[in-house]
N, C-alpha and C positions, 0 to 999 in steps of 0.2 A: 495540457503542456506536453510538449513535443518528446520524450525523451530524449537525451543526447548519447551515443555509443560512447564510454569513456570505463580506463581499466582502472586498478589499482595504481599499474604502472604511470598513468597521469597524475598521479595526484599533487606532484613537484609541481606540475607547471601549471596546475589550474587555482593558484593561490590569488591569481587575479580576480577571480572570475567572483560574480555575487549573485546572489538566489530574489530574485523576486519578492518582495517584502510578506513575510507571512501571517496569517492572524489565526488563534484557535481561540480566544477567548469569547465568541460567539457561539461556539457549538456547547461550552458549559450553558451558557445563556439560553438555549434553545426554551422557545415556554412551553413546550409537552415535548420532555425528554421522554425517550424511551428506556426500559430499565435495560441496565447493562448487564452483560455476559459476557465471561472469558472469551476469548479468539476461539480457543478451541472445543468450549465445553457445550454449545449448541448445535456446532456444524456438524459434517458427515464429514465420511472419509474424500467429499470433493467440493468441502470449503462451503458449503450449502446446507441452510436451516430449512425445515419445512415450511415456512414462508416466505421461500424465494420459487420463482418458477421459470423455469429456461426457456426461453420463445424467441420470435423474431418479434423486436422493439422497432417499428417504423418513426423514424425521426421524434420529433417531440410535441407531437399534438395533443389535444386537450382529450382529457375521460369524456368528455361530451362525444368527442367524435371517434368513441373505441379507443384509443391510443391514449400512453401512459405517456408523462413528462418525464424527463431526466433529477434523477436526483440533484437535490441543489446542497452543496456545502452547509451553509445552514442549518438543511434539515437531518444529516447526519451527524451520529455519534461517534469518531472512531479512534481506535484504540490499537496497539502494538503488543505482541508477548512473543516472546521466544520460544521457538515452540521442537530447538534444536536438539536431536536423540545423540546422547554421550556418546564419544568417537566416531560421529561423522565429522571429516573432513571439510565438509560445505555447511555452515551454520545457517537455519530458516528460522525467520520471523514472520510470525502471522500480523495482517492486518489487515481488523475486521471495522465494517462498517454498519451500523444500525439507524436503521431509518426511526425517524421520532419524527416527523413533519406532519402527520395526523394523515397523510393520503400514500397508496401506494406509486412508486415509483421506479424509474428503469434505471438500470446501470450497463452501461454497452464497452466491452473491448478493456482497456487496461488503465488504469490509474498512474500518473504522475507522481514517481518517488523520486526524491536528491535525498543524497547525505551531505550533511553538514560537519566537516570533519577538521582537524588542528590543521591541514596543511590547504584547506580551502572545500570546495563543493563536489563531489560527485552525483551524476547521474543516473539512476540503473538500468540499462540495456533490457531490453524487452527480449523473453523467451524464444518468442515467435510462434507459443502456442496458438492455436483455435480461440477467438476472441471471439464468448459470448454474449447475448444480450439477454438479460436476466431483469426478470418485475421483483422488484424489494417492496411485500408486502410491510405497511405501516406496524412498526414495532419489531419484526423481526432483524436478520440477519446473513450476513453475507461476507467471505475473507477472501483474501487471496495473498500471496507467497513472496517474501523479498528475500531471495537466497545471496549469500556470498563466502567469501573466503575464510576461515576460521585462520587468526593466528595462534599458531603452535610452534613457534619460532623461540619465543623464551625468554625474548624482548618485547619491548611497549608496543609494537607497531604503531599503526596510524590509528589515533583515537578519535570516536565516531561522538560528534558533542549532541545529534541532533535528525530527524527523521521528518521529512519535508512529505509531506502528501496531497495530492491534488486528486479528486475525484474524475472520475471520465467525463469526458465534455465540459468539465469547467475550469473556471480559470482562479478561485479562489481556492490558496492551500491551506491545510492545518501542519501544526511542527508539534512532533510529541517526542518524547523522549525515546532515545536507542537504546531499547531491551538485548543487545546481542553484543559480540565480544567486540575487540577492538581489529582491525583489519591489518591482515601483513603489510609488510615492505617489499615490493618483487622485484625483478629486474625486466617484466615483462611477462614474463610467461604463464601467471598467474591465473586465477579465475576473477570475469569479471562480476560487478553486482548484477545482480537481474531480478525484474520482474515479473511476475505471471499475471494471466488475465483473471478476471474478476473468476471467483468459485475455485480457484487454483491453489489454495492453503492446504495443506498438510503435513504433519509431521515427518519430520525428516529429507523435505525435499519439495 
């Protein structure tokens, strides 16, 4: 899924707009889950368990032929946690992915997030980090970083109902629930949502 550059300051006029229909009730479903871990209580300081390993992932061919597949929706587990340090300004959510698919697999460049929010959909603008391509050994783990706006305004702002995730290369998303605060109101000049590339999780940013 393509991200779309969109700010807070959109969120009037994308009331129209609708998210792709989403499904997570197959990844509980998975028939060899892998067992779950916090967002943060596996990784490293750059979103990476030791069974992940950073390499060049050539397309999607088969372990026959050297080359690892793309992880497939399915065979991941994933999960959101707030992983925001008290009085920063810019609130981080971790979201981590665990492969349970019984084989290892790649995850290349950046994941597909929208918010699902009261006044319609947002999209999160990409970093522009270094997008890498990472083997997610079978059972382990892998996060990366959805930063935005903290309301500290004192009103409701824009209430977040809903965290749309799409894995790299694929076109199936999962929706879990939004661990982080509600989004200001701005006039524009805001900060927008963004995401990081795969291994990009870390507290505070």
């Amino acid at each position: 899924m393509r991200a779309t550059k969109l700010t807070v300051a959109a969120l009037a006029v994308v009331a129209g707009l609708s998210l792709t229909s989403c499904q997570n009730d197959d990844i509980a479903a998975d028939p060899q889950p892998a067992a779950s871990s916090p967002a943060g209580s596996s990784t490293g300081g750059n979103g990476t368990d030791k069974g992940q390993e950073e390499g060049a992932v050539a397309g999607t061919g088969s372990n026959e032929d050297g080359k690892v597949d793309d992880c497939r929706t399915d065979e991941l587990e994933v999960t959101a946690e707030n992983v925001t340090i008290d009085g920063d300004t810019v609130g981080t959510v971790a979201v981590t992915f665990v492969n349970g698919g019984g084989r290892d697999c790649a995850l290349t460049g950046y994941a597909g997030v929208d918010l699902k929010t009261d006044a319609g959909s947002l999209s999160a603008e990409r970093t522009g980090e270094e997008a890498p391509s990472v083997v997610l050994k079978d059972g382990k783990s892998v996060s990366f970083a959805v930063t935005y706006p903290v309301n500290d305004s004192g009103g409701s702002g824009v209430d977040v109902t809903g965290l749309v995730v799409t894995p790299p290369n694929e076109t199936k998303s999962v929706t879990l629930d939004w661990p982080g605060t509600s989004l200001p109101v701005t006039d524009g000049s805001g900060t927008p949502v963004k995401v990081g590339p795969i291994g990009s999780a870390g507290q505070g940013g």
